[in-house]
C-alpha positions as CSV (number, residue, x, y, z in Angstrom):
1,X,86.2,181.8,127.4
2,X,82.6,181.5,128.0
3,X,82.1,178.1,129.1
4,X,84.2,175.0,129.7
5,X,81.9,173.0,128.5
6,X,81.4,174.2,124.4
7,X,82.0,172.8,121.1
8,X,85.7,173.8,121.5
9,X,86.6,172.1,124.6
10,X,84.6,168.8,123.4
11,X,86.8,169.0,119.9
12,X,89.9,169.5,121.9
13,X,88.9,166.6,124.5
14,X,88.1,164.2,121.6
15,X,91.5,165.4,120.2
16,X,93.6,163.9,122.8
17,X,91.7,161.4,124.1
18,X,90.9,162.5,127.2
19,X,87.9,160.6,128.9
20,X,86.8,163.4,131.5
21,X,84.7,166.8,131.4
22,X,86.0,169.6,133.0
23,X,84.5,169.2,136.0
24,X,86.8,166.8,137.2
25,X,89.5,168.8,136.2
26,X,88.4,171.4,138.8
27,X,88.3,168.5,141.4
28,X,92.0,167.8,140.6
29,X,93.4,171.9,140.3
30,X,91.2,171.9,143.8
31,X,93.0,168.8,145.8
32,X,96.7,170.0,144.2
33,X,96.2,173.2,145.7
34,X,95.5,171.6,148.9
35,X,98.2,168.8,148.6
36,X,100.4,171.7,148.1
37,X,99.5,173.6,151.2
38,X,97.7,176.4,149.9
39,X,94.9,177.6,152.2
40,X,91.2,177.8,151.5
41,X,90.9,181.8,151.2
42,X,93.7,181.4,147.9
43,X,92.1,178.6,146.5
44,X,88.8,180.2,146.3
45,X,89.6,182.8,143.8
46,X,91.9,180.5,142.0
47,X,88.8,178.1,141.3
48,X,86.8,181.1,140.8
49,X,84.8,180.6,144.1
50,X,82.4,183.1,146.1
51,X,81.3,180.8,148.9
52,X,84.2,178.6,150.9
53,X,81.6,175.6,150.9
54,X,81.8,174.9,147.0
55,X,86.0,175.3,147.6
56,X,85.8,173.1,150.0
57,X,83.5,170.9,147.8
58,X,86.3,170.7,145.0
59,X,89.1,170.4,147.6
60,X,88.1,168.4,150.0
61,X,90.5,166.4,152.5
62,X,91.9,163.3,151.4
63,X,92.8,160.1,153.7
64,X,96.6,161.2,153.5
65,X,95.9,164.2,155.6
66,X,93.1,162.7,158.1
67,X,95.8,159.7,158.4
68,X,98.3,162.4,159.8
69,X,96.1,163.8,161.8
70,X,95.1,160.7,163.9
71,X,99.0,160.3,164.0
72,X,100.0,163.6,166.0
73,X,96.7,162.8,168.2
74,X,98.8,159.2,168.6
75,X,102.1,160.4,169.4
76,X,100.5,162.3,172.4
77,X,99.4,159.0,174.2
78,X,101.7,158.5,176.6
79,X,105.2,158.4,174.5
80,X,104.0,155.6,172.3
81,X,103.1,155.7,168.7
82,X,100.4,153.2,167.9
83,X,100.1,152.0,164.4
84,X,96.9,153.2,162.7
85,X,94.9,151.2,160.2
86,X,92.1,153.2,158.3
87,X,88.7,151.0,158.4
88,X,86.4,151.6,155.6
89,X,82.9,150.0,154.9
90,X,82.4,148.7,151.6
91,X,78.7,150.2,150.6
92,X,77.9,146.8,148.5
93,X,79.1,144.3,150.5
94,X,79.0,143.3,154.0
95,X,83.5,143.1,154.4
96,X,86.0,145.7,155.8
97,X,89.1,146.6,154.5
98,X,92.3,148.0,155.7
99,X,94.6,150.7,154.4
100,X,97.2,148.3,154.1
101,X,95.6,146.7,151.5
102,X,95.2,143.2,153.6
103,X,91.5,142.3,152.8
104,X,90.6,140.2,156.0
105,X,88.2,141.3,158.2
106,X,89.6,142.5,161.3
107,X,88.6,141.5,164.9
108,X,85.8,143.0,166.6
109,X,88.3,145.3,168.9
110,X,90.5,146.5,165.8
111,X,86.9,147.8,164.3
112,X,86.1,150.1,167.9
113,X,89.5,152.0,168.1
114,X,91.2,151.7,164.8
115,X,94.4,151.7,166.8
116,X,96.4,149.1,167.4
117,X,99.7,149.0,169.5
C-alpha cells in the first residue's frame, strides 16, 4: 500500500461510514497495544516507528494507568489506602471536575493533594 490516505481508503471509508482518517486509527492500534501491556520497543515496529518519541506520541498514557499509579504510591502511606479523585481544569471555563463524575467544585484542600482519606 502506498499511502493510507488515497483514493482507495477515502472510497472504502465513505463505504462504511466511518467518520475518521487513518490517523486516528493509529492513535487507537497505539493505546490497545499499551492497554494490552505490550512495551514501547514492540510497539514501535508494529506502528512502523523509528524514534520512541512519535510511539509514545500515538500511545501515550491514559488516566486508567496514572490513576493506578497514584494508588500503589497510596497503599504505601502508612497502611491506609486513601481514596483518589483525579482533578482536571476545564480550559474554557473557570470549574473543576472530578473523576467521579460529581461536577461540584471541590474545597480548596481537596484541589492541593488530590487525596482524600
Amino acid at each position: 500500500m502506498k499511502k493510507m490516505n488515497n483514493s482507495s481508503w477515502k472510497r472504502a471509508v465513505g463505504r462504511i461510514g466511518l467518520s475518521c482518517g487513518v490517523h486516528a486509527l493509529k492513535h487507537t492500534f497505539g493505546h490497545r497495544l499499551r492497554a494490552a501491556g505490550v512495551n514501547n520497543k514492540t510497539r514501535k515496529p508494529l506502528l512502523g516507528h523509528k524514534n520512541d518519541d512519535i510511539t509514545t506520541h500515538y500511545s501515550s498514557v491514559e488516566l486508567r494507568e496514572l490513576q493506578e499509579a497514584a494508588e500503589k504510591v497510596c497503599e504505601q502511606q502508612d497502611g491506609a489506602t486513601p481514596t483518589l479523585t483525579i482533578l482536571k481544569r476545564r480550559t474554557s471555563n473557570r470549574h473543576v471536575v472530578r473523576s467521579d463524575y460529581n461536577l461540584t467544585t471541590p474545597k480548596p484542600s481537596e484541589i492541593k493533594t488530590g487525596i482524600h482519606p
